[in-house]
TORVO-717134 format. One record per atom (N, C-alpha, C, O): x, y, z. Coordinates in pm, whole numbers, plus 50000, padded with zeros to 5 digits. Layout:
XYZ
...
***
This chain:
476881665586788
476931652086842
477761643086749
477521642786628
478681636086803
479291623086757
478831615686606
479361613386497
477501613786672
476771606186576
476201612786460
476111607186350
475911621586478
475731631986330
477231633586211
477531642986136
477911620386234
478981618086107
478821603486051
479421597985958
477551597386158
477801583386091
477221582385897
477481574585806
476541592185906
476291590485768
477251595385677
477071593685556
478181600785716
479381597485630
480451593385632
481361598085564
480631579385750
481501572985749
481281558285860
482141550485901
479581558385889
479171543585910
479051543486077
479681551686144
478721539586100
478511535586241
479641522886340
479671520186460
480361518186233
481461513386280
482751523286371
483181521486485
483171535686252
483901542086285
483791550186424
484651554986497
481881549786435
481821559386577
482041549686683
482481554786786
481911541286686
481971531286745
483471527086817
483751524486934
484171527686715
485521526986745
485941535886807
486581533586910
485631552486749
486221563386828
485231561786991
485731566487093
484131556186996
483791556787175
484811547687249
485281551587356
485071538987209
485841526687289
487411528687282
488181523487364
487861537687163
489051542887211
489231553387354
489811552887462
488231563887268
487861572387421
487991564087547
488581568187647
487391551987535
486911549887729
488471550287773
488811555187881
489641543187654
491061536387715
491581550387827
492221550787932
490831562087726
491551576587794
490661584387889
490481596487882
490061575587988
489111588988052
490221588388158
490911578388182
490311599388215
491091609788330
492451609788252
493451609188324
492621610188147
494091615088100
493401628488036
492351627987973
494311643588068
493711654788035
494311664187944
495281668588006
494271668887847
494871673087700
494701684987712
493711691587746
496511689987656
496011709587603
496441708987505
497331700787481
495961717387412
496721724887251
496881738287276
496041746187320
498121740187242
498531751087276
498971760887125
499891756887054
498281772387092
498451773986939
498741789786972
499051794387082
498541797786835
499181808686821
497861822786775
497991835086778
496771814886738
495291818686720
494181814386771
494061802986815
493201823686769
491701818886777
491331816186677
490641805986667
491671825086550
491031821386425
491921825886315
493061830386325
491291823986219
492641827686080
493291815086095
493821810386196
493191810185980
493921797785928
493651784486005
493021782886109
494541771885894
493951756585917
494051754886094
492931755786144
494811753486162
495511753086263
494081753786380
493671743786439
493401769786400
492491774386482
490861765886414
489871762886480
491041764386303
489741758186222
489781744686305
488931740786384
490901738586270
490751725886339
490661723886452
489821715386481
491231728686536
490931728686710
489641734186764
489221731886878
489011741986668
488101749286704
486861737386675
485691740986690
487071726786645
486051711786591
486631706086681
486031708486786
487411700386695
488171689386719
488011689586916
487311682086983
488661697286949
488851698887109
487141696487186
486911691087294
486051703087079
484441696687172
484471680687130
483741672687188
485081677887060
484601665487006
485621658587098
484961648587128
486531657487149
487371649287251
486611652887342
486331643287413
486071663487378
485141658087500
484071654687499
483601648487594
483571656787422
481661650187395
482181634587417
481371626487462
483661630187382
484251615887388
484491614987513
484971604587556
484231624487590
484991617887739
486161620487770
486621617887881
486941627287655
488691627187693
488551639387731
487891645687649
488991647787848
488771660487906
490111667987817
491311665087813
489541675687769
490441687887655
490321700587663
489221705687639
491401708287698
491501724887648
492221729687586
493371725587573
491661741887520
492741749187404
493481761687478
492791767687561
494611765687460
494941779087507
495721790387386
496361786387289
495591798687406
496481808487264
497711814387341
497591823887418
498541810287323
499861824187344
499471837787338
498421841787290
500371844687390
499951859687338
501271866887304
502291864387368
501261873687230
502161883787178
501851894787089
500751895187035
502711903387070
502721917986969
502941916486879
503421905886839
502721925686811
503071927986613
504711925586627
505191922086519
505681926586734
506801926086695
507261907286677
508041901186603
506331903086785
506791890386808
505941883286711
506171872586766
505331880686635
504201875586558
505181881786426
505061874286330
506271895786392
506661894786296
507761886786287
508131882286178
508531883686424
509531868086456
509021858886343
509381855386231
508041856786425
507571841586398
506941838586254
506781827686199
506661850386212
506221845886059
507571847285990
507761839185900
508411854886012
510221853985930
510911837985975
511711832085903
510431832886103
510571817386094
509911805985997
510371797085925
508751810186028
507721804385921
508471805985799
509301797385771
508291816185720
509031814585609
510331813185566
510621813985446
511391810385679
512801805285690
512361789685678
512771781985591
511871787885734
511111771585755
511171764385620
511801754085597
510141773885504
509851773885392
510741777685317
511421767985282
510991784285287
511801790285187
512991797985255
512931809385299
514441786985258
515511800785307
516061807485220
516471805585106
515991818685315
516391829285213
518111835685224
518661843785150
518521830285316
520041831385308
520601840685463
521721841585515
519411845885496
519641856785581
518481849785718
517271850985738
519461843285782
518691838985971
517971850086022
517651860985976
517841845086114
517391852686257
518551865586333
519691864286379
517701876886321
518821887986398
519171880486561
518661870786616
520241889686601
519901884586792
518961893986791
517871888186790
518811907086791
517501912486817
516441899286774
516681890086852
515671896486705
514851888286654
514581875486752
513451871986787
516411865786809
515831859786863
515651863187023
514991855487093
516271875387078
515751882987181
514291880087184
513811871887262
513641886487103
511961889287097
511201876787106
510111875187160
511971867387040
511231857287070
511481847587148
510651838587159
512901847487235
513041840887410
512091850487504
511501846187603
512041862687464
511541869887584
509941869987557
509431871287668
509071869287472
507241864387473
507601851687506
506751845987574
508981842787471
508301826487521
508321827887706
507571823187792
509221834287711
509171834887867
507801840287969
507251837088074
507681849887868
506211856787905
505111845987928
504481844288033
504981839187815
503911830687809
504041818587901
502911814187921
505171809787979
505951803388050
505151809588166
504891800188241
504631820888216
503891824488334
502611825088292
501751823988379
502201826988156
501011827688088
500251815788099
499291814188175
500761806988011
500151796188011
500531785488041
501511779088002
499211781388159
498881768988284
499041754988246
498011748488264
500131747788193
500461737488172
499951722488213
499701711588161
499941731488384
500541722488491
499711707588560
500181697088604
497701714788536
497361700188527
497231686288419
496621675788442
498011689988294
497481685988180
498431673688214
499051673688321
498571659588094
499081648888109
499801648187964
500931645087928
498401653187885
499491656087724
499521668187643
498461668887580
500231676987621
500181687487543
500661690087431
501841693387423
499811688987310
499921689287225
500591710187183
499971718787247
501511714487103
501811726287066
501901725886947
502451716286894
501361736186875
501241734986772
502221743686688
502371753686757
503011745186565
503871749586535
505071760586631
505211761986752
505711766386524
506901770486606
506691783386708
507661785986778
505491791886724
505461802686782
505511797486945
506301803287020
504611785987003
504551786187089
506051771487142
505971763287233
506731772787084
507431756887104
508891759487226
509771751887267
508721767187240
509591769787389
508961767187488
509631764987589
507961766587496
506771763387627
507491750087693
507461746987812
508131743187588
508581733487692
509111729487754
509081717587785
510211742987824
510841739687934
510171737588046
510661731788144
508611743688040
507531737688171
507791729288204
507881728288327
508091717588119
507541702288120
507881696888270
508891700688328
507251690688309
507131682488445
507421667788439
507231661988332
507881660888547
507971649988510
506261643388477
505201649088504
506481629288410
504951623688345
504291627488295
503181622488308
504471640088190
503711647788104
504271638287962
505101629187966
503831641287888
504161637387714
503671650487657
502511653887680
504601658887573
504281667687536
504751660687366
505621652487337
503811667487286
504151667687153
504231680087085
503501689587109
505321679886982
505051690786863
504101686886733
504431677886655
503211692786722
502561691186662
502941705186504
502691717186517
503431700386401
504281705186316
503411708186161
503461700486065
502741719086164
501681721886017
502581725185917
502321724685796
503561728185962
504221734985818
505721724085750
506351717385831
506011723785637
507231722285566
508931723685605
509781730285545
509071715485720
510401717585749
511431708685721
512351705285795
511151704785594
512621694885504
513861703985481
515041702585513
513131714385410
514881721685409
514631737785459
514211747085390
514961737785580
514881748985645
516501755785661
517551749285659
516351771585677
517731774885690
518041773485799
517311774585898
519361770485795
519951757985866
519821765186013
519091759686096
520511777586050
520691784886167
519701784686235
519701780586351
518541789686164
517091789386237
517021772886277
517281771386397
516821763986227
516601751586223
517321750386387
516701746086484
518831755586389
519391747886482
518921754386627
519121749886740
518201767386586
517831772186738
516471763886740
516361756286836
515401764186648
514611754986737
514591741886734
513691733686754
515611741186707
516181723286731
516521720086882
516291709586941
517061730386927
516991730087082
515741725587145
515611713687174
514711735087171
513071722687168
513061719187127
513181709187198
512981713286977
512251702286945
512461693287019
511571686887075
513731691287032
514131674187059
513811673287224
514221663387283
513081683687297
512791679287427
511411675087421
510861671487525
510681675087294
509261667887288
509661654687329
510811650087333
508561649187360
508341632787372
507741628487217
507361616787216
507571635587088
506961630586981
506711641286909
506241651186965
506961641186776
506651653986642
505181647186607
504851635786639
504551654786549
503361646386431
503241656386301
502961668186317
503451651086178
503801656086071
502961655285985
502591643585989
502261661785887
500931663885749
501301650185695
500451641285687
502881648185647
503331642485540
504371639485551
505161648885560
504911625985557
506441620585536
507391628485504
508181633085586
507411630485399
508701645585331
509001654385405
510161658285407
507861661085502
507871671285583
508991670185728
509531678385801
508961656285720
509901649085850
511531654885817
512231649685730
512071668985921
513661667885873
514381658185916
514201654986034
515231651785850
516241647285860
517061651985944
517751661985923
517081639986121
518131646986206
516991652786335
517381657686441
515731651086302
514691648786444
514751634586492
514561623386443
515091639786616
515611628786715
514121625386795
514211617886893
513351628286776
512231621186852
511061616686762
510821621886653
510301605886820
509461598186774
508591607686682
508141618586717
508391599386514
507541610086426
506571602286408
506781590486378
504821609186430
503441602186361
503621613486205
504201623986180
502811604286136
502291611386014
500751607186051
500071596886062
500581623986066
498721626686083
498671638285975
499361648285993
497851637085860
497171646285771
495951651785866
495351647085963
495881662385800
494721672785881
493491671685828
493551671185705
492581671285865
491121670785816
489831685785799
489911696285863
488891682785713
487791694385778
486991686285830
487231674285843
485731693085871
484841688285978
483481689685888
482951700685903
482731679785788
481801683685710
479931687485753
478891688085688
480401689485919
479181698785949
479241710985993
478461717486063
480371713885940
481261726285989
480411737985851
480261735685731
480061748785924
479231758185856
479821764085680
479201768985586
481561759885706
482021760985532
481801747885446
481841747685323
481551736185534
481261728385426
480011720785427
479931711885343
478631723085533
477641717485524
476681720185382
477071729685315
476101716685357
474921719285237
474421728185285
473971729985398
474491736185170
473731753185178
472851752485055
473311746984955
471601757685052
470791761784946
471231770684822
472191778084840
470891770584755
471021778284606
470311790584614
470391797684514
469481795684730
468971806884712
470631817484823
471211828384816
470671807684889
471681814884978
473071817784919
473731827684950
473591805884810
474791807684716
474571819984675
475441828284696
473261824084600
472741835984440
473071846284573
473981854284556
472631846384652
472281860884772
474151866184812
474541877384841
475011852584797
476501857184862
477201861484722
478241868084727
476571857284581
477161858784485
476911879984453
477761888684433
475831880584461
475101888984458
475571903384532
475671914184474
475841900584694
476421906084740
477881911484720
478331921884768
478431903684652
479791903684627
479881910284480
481011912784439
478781913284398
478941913584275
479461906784180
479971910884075
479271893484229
479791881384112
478291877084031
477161878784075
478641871683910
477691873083831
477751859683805
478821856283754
476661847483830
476511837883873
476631829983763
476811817783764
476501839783629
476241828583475
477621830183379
477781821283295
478381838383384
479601836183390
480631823383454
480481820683573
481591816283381
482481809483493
483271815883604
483921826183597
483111808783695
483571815283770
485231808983813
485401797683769
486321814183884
487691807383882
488351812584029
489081822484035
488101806884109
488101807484270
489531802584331
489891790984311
490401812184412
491321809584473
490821812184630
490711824284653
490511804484734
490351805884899
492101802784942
492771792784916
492431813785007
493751813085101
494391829585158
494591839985096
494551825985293
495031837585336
496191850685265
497371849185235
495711857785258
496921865385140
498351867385221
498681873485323
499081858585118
500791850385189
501101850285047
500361847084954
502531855085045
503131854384939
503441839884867
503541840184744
503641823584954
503281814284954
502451805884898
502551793984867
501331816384888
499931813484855
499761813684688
498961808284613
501011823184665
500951829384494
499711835884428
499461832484313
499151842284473
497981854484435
498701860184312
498071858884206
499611864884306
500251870984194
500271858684067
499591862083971
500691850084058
500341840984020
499101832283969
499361825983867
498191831184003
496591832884005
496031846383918
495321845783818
496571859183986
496011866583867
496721865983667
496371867583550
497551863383730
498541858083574
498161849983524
498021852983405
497841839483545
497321822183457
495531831083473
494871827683375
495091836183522
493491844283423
493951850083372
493601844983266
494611858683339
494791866783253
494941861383132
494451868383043
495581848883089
496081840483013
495201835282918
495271833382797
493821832183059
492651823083032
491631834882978
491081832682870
491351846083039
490651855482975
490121859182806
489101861882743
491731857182787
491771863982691
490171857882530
489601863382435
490181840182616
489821828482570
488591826182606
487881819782529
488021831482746
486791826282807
486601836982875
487471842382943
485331841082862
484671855082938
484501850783084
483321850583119
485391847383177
485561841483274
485701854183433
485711866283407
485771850683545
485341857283650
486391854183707
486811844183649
487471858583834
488161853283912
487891862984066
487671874984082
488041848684188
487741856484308
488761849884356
489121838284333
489321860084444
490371854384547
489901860384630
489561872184635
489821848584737
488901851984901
490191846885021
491081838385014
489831855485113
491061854785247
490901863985338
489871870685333
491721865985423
491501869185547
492841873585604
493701864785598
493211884785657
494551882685746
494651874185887
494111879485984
495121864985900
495941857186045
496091866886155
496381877186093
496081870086282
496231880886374
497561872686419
498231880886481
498211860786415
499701859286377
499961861986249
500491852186198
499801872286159
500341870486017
500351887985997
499281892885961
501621897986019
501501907885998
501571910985896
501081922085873
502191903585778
502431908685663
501121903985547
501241902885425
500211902285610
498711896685532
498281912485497
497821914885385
498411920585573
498171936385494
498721938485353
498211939885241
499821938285398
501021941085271
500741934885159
500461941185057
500781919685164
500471912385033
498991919284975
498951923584860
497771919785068
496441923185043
496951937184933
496841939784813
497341941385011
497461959084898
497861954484806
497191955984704
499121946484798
499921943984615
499031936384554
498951939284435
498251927084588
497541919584497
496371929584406
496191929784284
495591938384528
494591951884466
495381958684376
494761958984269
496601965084364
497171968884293
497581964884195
497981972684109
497601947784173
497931940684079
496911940383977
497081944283861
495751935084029
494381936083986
493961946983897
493491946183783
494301960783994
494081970683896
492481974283858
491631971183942
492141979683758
490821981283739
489841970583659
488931973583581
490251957183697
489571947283630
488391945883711
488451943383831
487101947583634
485921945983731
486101927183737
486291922083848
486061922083667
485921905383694
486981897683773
487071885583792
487831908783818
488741903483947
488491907684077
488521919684106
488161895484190
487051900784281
487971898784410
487871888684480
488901909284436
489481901884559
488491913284673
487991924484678
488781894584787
488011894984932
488681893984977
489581885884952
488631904385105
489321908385275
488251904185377
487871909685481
487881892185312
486791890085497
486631884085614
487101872785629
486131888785688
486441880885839
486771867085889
486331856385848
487431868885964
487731850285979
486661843685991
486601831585970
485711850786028
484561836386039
483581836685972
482431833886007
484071841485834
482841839985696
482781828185619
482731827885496
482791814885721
482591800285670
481921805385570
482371808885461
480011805885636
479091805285524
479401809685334
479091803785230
480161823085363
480501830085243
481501819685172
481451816185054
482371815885265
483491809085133
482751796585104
482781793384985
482111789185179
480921779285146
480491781785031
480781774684935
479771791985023
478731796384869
479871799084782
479701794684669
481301806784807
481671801784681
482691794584616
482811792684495
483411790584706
483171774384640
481891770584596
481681776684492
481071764384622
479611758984577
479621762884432
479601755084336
479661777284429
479361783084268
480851788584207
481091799084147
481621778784241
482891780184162
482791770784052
482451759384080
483111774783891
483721764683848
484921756783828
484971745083789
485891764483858
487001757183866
487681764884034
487151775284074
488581759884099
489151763784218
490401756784197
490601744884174
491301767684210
493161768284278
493421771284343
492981781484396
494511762984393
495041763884481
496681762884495
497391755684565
497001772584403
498871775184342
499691782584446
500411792584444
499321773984537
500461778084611
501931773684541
502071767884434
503051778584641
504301774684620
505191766184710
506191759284689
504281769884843
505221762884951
503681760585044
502981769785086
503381744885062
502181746885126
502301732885269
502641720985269
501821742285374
501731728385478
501291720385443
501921709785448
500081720785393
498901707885383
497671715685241
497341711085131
497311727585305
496371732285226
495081724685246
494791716285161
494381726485334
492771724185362
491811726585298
490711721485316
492201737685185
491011744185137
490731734785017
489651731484967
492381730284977
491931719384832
490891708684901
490141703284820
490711704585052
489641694385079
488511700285067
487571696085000
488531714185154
487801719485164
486211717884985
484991716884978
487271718784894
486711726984766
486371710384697
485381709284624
487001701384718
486281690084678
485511683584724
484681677984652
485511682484817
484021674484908
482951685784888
482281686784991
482651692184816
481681703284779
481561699184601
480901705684520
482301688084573
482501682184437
483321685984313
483341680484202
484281700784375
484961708584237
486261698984254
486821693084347
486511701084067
488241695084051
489371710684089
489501721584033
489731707184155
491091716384208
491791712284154
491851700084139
493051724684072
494301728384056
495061732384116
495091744584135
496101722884181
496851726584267
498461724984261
499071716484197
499101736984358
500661735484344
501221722784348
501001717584458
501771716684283
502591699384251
503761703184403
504971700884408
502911709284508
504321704984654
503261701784783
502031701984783
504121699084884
503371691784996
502921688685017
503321677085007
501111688285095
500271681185123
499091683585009
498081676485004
499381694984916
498621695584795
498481684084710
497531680984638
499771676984732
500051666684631
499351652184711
499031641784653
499281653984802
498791641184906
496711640384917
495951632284971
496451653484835
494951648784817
494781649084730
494131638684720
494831655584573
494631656984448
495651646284347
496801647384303
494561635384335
495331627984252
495011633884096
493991638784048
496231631384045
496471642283929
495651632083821
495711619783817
494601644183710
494111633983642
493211629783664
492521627583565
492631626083791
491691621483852
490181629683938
488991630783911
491251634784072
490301646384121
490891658884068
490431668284133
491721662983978
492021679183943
493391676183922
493691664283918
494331685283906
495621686883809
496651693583929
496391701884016
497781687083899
499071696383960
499851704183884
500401697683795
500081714083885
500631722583869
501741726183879
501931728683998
503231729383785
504751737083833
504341750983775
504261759783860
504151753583680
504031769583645
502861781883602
501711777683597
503001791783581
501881796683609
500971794183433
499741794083419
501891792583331
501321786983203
500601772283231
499531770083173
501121762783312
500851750383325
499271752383396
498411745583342
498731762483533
497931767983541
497091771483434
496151763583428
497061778183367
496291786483269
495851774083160
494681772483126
497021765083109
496461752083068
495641745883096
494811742183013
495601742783208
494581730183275
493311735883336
492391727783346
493051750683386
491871757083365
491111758083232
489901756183227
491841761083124
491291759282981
490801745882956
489711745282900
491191738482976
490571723382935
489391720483083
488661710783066
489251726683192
488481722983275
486781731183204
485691727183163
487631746883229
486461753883116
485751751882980
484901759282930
486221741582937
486091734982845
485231725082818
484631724282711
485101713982944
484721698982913
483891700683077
484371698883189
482781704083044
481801699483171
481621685083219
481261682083333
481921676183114
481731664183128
483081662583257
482771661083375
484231663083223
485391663483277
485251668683407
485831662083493
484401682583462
484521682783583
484071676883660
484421675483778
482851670583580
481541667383659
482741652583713
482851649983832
483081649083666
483471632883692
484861636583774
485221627683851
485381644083770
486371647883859
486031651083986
486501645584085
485151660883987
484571668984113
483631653284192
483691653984315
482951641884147
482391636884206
483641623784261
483461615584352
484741624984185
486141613984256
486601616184355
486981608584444
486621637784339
487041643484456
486081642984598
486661645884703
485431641384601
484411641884691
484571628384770
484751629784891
484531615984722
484911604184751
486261603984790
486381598884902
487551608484731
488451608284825
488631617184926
489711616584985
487821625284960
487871634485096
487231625885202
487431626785323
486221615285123
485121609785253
486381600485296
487101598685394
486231596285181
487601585985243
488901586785349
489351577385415
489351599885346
490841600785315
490961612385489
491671610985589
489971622185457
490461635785469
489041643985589
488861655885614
488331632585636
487131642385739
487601641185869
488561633785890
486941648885983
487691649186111
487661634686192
488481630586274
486741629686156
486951614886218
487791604286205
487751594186276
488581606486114
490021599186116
491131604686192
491951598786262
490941624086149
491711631486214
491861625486388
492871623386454
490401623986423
490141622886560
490981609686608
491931608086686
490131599986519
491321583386599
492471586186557
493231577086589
493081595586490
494491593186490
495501601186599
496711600286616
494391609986670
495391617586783
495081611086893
495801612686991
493971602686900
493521598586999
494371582687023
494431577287134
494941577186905
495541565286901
497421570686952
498211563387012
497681583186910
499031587886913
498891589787118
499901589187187
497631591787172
498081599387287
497851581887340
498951578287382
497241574887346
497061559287379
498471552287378
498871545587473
499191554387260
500461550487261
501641559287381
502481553087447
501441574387387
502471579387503
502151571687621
502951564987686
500571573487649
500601575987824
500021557687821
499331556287922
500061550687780
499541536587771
500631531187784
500681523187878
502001532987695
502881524287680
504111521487777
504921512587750
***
């Protein structure tokens, strides 16, 4: 229910989100994404879409569908997006991926909706559907300031037939999108089963299970295994720290069922690891909220070193649970962790290993960090801002 957030953010705010709602009853919303689960993207819709309707705004989600061939397209876009690497898109490549968009073009039912929101690049051809009096938006999670250029210019072709982009973060806006840009940061949902209050008997029972040893520090990385993510990296800055503090490290994740190469990385990181019992990497199911809940909870320090990051949820994720996060000094990492304050940014993997040593160090220091962080998530970063801010973006298409 609605109202089960006023206690953390007042009874004004619900208030506001009902009376925005009424402006939109019979206007009818799709998101159109690339998952059910695995990663920020499905987390959020998977909150968000009951909660527009418990509001009255009638909402559905739909998934694309495609194969390991077309899902390996779209993640070589993804990371063209991110990081170019000099070498585009084959025509084989973009074969595979005109011919699933076409597929899905009979797939998925557009046709009574008024606004459709799509969410990154897998599904963003969908919009030659478009009908007249629709407003379709791209809705854009990832880093596309400097993308290689070729790729850029094929899906530059859609983009610019949206009626509106919405972007994590200013920076993220390329230079040379011709249609209307919101800046909406992404939120979690804090009755959402990874970040509600869990007991201490249930933390000891997930620690336990896992063979983490609860009186030890512990040094927690949550993120899907992506080269992006820098796992390799993470095990390097402990290693650093080890040598110094009888310390624990877990890296917890999941493969994406859009993300074929989440195998691949998974093996090199085990192999990296090697026979260190106090390096605890997790392969678990997408929907082991509870588990990454407990540990975060009994983390003492948590990173998040990525290299190239949309937004990164989990750094909210890990402070509104009260820890100071270390995080990569790029994208939306940098837009919740004020440095110094709630946790440290990061350029290298020594600069890492630094600022864990002084966290391991000064309990006083986390404690007062981890409780800043917590306050700027209430503030900044829960789904109820998320909510009036898509709900104010679709008020402005079909209103104006």
């Amino acid at each position: 229910m609605i109202e089960e957030f006023e206690r953390y953010v007042g009874k004004g705010t619900i208030g506001e989100l009902k009376e925005l709602a009424k402006q939109l009853r019979g206007v009818r919303i799709l998101h159109v994404n690339s998952t059910k689960e695995g990663g920020g993207v499905a987390e959020i819709l998977y909150r968000l879409v009951p909660l527009m309707n418990e509001l009255g705004v009638e909402t559905k989600w739909e998934v694309i569908r495609g194969d390991q061939e077309f899902f390996g397209v779209t993640k070589k876009i993804h990371n063209l997006l991110h990081l170019p690497s000099g070498e585009g898109l084959s025509q084989r490549e973009l074969i595979t991926y005109m011919k699933h968009t076409y597929d899905n073009i009979s797939y998925v039912d557009t046709e009574p909706y008024d606004v459709i929101f799509i969410h990154d690049p897998q599904p963003l051809g969908l919009i030659v559907k478009k009908r007249n009096g629709q407003k379709w938006i791209w809705r854009c999670h990832i880093d596309i300031s400097t993308p290689e250029e070729e790729t850029w210019k094929f899906l530059e072709m859609f983009i610019n037939g949206y009626d509106a982009g919405i972007f994590h973060i200013p920076e993220f806006v390329r230079e040379g999108v011709r249609i209307p840009s919101y800046i909406i940061p992404p939120s979690i949902d804090p009755l959402h089963d990874k970040n509600r209050e869990i007991d201490d008997h249930f933390i000891l029972g997930v620690l336990e299970k896992f063979k983490i040893d609860p009186y030890r520090p512990i040094i927690l990385q949550v993120a899907r295994f992506d080269r992006l993510k820098d796992p390799f990296g993470v095990i390097s800055a402990y290693r650093m720290v080890k040598g110094r503090y009888d310390c624990q490290l877990i890296l917890a994740g999941s493969y994406a069922s859009d993300d074929p190469e989440g195998e691949e990385v998974y093996r090199e990181v085990v192999e990296m690891a090697g026979d260190d019992p106090d390096i605890h990497i997790l392969n678990l199911p997408p929907n082991s909220h509870l588990e990454i809940n407990a540990l975060q909870r009994s983390a003492t320090v948590v990173l998040q070193k990525s290299i190239r990051e949309g937004f990164g949820l989990v750094v909210s994720e890990a402070m509104w649970k009260g820890k100071p996060v270390i995080g990569g000094n790029i994208g939306g990492i940098r837009r919740q962790i004020i440095n110094g304050v709630t946790g440290y940014l990061v350029n290298t993997v020594e600069g890492t290993a630094f600022r864990i040593k002084q966290l391991l160090s000064n309990e006083k220091e986390r404690v007062r960090m981890g409780r800043n962080a917590r306050e700027r998530v209430r503030q900044s970063f829960l789904i109820t801002r998320h909510l009036k801010d898509y709900l104010l973006v679709i008020y402005e298409l079909v209103k104006s």
